[in-house]
C-alpha positions in Angstrom: -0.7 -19.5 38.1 -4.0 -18.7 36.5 -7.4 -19.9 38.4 -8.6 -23.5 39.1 -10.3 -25.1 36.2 -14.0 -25.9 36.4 -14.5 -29.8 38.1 -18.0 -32.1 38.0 -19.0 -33.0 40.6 -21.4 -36.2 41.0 -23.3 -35.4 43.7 -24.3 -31.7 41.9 -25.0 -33.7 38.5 -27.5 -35.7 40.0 -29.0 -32.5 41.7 -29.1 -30.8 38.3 -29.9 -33.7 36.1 -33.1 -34.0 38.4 -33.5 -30.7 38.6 -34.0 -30.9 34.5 -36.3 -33.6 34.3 -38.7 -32.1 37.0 -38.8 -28.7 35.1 -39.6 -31.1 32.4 -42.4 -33.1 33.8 -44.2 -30.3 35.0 -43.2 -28.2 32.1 -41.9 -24.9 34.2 -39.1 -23.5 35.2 -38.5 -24.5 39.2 -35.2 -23.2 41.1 -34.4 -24.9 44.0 -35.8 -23.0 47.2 -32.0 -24.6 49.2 -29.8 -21.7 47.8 -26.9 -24.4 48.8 -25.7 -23.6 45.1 -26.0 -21.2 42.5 -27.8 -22.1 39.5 -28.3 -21.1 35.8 -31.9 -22.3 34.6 -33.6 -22.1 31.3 -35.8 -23.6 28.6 -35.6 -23.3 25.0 -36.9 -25.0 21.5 -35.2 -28.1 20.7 -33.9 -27.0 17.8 -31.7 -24.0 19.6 -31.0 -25.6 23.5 -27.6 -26.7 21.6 -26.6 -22.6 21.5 -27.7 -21.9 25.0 -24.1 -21.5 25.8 -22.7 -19.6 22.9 -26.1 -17.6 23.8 -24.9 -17.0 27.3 -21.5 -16.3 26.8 -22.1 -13.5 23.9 -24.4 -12.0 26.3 -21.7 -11.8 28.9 -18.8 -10.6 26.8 -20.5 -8.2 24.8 -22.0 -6.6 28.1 -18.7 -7.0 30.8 -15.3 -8.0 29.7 -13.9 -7.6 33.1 -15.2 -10.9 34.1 -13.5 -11.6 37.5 -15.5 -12.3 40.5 -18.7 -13.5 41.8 -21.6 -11.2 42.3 -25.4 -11.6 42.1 -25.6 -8.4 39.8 -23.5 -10.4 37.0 -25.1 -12.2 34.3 -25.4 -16.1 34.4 -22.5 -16.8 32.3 -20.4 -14.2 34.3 -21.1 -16.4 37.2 -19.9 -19.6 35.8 -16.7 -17.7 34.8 -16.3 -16.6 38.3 -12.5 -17.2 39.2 -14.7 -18.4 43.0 -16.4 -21.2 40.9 -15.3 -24.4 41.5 -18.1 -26.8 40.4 -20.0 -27.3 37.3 -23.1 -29.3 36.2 -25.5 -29.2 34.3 -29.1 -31.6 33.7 -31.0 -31.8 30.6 -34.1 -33.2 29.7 -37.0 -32.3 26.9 -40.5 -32.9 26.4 -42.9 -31.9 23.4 -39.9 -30.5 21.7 -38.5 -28.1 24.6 -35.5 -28.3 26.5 
């Protein structure tokens, strides 16, 4: 049958959306201290925050094709390909041209 696909999930988009504009107000990058949740976080120019994704996925490809299960050691985009993820969100906002 293949894995699950990915869902939303309000309650995590409201947590990451925050998350984003946070980050943004202070202008740092802040994880959240809960650990309820793994998270991916990072900044970038305006200009290239739309190929944060491609960016992250050639990254894991190139390094690990076997891409199967969820471990700290694997690389963020390794993790959100996880056959154990279930939820996905993500929360952008930008300030003085950074994302």
């Amino acid at each position: 049958m293949g894995n699950l696909p990915l869902s939303s999930n309000e309650k995590i988009i409201t947590l990451a959306q925050m998350g984003a504009e946070v980050m943004a107000s202070y202008q740092k990058i802040i994880s959240n201290k809960s650990k309820v949740f793994d998270e991916v976080i990072g900044s970038s120019e305006q200009e290239i925050g739309m190929y944060s994704v491609k960016i992250l996925f050639d990254n894991a490809y190139t390094r690990n094709k076997g891409i199967n299960r969820l471990s700290p050691t694997k690389t963020d985009f390794e993790r959100l390909l996880s056959k154990n993820q279930r939820f996905i969100a993500n929360g952008i906002a930008n300030k003085f041209k950074a994302v």
